[in-house]
N, C-alpha and C positions, 0 to 999 in steps of 0.2 A: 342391297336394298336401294330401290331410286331416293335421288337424292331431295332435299329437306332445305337444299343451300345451294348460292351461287359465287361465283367469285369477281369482283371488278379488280381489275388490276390496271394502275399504272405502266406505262411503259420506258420513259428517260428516268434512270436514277435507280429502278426497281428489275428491271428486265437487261437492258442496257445502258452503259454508258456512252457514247454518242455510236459509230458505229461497231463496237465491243460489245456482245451479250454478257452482262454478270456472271459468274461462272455459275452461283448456286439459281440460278433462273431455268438452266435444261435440267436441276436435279427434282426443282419443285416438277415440272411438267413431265419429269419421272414419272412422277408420281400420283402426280393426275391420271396420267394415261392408263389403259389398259393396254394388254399385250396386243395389240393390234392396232396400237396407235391414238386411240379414239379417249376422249375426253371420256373419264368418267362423272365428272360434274359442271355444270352448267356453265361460261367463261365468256365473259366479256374484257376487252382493252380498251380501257376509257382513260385516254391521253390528252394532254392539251394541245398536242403538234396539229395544224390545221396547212402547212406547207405542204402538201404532198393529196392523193388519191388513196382513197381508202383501199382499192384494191391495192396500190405500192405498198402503203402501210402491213398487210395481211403478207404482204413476198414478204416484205425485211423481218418479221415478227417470225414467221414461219422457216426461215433459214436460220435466225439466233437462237429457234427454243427446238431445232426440229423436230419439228411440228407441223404437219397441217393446218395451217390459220386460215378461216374464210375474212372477206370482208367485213359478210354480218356479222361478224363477233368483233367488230371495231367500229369505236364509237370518238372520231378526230372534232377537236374542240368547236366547228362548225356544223358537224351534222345534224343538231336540231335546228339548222334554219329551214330545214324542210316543212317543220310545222311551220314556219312563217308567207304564209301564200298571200298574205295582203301585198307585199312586197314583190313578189314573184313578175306581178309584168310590169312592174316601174324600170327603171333607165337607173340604174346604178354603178356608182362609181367601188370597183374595186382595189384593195391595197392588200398588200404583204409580198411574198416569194412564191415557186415554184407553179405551179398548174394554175392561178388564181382565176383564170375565165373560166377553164373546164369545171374545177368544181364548184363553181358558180353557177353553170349550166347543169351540172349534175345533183346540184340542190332545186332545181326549179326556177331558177332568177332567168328567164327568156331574153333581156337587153344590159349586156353589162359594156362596161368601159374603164382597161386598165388605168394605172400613173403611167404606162408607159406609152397608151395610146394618146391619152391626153396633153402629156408635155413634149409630143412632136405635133397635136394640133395647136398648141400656145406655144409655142418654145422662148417666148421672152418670161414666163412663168418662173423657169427655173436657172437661177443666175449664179448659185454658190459656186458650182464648179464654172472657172473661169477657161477650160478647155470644150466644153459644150455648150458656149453662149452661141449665137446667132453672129457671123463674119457681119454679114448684111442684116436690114430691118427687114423681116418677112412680110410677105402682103397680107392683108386680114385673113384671119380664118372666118369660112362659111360654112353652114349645114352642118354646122356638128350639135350632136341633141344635146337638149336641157339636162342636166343630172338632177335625180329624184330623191336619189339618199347614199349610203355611204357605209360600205362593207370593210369591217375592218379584219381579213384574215389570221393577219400573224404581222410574226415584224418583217417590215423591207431591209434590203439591203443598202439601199440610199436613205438613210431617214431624213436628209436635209430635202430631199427634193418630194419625199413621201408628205413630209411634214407644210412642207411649205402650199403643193396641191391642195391637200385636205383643207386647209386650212380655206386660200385662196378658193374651195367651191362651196364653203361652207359660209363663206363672206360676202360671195357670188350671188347666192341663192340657184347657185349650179348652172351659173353661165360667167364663167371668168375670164373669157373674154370683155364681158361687161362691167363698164363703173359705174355702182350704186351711190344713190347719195346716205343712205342711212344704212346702218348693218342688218338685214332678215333677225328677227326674234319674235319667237325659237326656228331656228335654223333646223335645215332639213336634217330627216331621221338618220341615225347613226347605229351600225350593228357591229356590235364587238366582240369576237369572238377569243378566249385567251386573256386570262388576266393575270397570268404567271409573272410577277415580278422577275424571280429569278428560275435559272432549271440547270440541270447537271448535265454536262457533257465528259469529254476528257479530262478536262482542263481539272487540275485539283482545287478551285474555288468554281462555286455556281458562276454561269455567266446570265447576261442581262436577257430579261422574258420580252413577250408583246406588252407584260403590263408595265415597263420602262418606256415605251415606246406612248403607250396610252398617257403615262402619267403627262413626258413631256407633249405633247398633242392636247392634254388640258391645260397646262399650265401655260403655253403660249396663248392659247383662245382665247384664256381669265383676261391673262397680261393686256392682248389688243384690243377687246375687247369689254374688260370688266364683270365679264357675263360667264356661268359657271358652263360647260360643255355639258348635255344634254343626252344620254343613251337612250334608246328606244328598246334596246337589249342587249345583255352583258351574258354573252353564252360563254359554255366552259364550263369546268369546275370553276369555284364551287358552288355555281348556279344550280338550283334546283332541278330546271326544266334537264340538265344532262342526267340527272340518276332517273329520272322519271325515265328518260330516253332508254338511260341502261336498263331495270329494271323489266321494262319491255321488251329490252332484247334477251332479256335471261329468262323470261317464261318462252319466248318463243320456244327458246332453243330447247328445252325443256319439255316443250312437247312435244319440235319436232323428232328430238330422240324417244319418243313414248315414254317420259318418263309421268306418269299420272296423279302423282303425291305432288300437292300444293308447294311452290318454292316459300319458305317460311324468313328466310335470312340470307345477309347480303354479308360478304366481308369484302373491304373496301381497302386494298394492299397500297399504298403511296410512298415516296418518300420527303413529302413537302408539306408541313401543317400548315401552310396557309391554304394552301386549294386542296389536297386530298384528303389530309384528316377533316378540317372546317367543312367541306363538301358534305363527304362521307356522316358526319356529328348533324350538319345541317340536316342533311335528308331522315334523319335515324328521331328529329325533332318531329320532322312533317309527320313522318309518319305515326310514329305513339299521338300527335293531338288529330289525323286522320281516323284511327281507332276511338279516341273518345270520342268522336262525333260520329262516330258508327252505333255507338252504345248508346249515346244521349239520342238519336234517333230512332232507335229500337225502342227504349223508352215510352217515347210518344208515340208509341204507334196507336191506334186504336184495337182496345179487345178483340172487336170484333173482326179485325185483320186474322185475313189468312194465316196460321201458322207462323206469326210474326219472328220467332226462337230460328227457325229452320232458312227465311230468308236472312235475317242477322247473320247463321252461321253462314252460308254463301256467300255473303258481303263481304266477312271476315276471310275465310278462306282464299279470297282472290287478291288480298290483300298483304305484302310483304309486308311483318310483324316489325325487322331490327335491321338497319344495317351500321354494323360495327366494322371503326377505322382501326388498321393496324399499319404503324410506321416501322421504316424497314430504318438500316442506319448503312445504307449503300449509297446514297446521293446527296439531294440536298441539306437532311437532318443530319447531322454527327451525334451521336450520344457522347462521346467522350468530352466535346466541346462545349455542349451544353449542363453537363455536370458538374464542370469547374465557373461555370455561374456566379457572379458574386449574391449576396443575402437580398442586398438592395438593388441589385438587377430582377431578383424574384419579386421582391415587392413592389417595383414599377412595374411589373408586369413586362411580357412577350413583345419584343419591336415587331408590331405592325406591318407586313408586308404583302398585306389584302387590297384589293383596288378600293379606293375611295365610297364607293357607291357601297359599298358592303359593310354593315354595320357588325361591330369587331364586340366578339360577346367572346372574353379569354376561355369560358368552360367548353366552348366549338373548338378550341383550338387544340384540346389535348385526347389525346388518342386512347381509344380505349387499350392497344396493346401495343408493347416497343419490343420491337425484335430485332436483330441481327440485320436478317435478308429475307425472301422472298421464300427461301425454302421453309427456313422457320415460321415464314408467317402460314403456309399452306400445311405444317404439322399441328400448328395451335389448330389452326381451324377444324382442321379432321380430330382431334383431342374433343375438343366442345362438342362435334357432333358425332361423337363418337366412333369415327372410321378408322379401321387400321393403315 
């Protein structure tokens, strides 16, 4: 029978460890597959890594689970800056690692300008490494454009000179070459994609996210500045606007296999309650009070409306019902760690390791199901929906 359900899955922590596939990761997509390879049910990879090409992303995913991965089934912690087109032909300043101009350019943004284009048009900017200061005083820089705003990828790999930049165009008012006499406020817009505090690799403890790198990048601003650092958008999990993104790509896919049964439910695989389960919880919110206001609009319709019952159910049908978080205990979460808990570590509540801007409500934080691994979590869900 077509399916009824789709699947968001994590990819660091849940699929692979840095480049290691988990081993129970090719057993779930066993089992997904049919004998010919082909997804039996709907799959999206909604990860926070925005270092890299969505098509890269679709090779390395497709070699660890062999598998066939398209791009369109992967959703990297920047892809919904594509809905952001006000932004698209302003002059933006980019940061983090790998492809950052390309996929800049491959979101719509027409004028961007690396750290690393910028601190060889400044190069008195960046002073901490005392091996790439300036031998001589360089002549002034000319013609280099104004910066408009401010794309926060991922993390760099220089954070002192990432940091110092940002900062320096942000105080600018995106000419840092220039001394102002007073600081811009509010300083130009800022787009931050990745709010992962921490994320799993090799290494047998989590290492440090973008949302380390965010934190300190607030916290110096405060410092120089007094004044709180300002997002225009905080994309990622466990931002809204990414399930909204996923969720669109799981009907596509959904139809474009002819599958014609309404997708009813979402399970949300992670292995980090700060951003996958809180995400996954967040979106599973929207939507149950998207449904009452479906109904309280029904309500009011007028009698005399057409068949009001029959556009309701159409409303309803086009609408994903539930998406339920389930945490895996292959990455960032340990179950075993977390059970030896003290009484009064539960009664202060969960350490907080949500970005700032994100208001920490503990009943977001807890998963609707705790599994092992990724296989397990792909057998609950076929149990619920009854698939062998």
């Amino acid at each position: 029978q077509p399916p009824a359900f789709g699947f968001l899955f994590d990819v660091d922590g849940v699929l692979v460890r840095g480049s290691q596939p988990v081993p129970a990761a090719r057993q779930a997509f066993r089992r997904l597959a049919d004998s010919n390879g082909r997804l039996r049910v709907p799959v999206v990879f909604l990860t926070n890594a925005g270092n890299c090409l969505r098509s890269a992303k679709a090779r390395e995913l497709s070699e660890a689970l062999e598998l066939q991965v398209s791009p369109e089934q992967v959703i990297l912690s920047h892809s919904p800056l594509r809905l952001f087109s006000q932004f698209h032909q302003k002059c933006m300043l980019v940061a983090g690692q790998g492809p950052v101009e390309e996929n800049a350019q491959d979101l719509g943004f027409k004028h961007v300008v690396t750290i690393e284009a910028l601190r060889k048009a400044y190069p008195l900017l960046d002073m901490v490494d005392q091996s790439r200061r300036p031998k001589e005083l360089p002549p002034p820089t000319t013609g280099f454009p104004t910066i408009e705003g401010v794309i926060l990828f991922g993390e760099p790999v220089r954070w002192e000179t990432s940091l110092q930049l940002i900062i320096d165009v942000l105080l600018s008012n995106g000419n840092p070459g220039a001394e102002l006499q007073d600081i811009p406020y509010p300083h130009l817009p800022v787009l931050a994609c990745n709010m992962d505090l921490l994320w799993m690799a090799e290494a047998k403890m989590p290492r440090f996210g973008h949302g380390t790198f965010l934190l300190c990048l607030e916290s110096i601003y405060k410092k120089v500045t007094g004044r709180e650092l300002k997002y225009e958008a905080l994309i990622g999990k466990p931002s809204t606007v990414t399930y909204h993104y996923a969720e669109y790509l799981i009907k596509e896919q959904a139809q474009k296999q002819g599958w014609n049964v309404p997708i009813r439910r979402l399970y949300a695989v992670g292995d980090n309650p700060m951003s996958d389960v809180y995400g996954a919880n967040l979106y599973n919110s929207y939507l149950k009070s998207a449904q009452q206001k479906q109904v309280q609009a029904g309500l009011k319709r007028s009698p005399q409306a057409a068949s009001p019952q029959s556009e309701l159910r159409e409303n309803c049908e086009s609408l994903v019902e539930s998406c339920k978080s389930i945490l895996v205990c292959t990455g960032v979460y340990r179950h075993n760690a977390a059970a030896h808990s003290t009484r009064q570590e539960h009664a202060m509540g969960t350490v907080f390791h949500g970005h700032r801007d994100c208001c920490w409500d503990p009943s977001l934080g807890e998963a609707s199901y705790i599994v092992p691994d990724v296989n397990d979590a792909v057998q609950l869900a076929f149990k619920k929906e009854g698939w062998s």
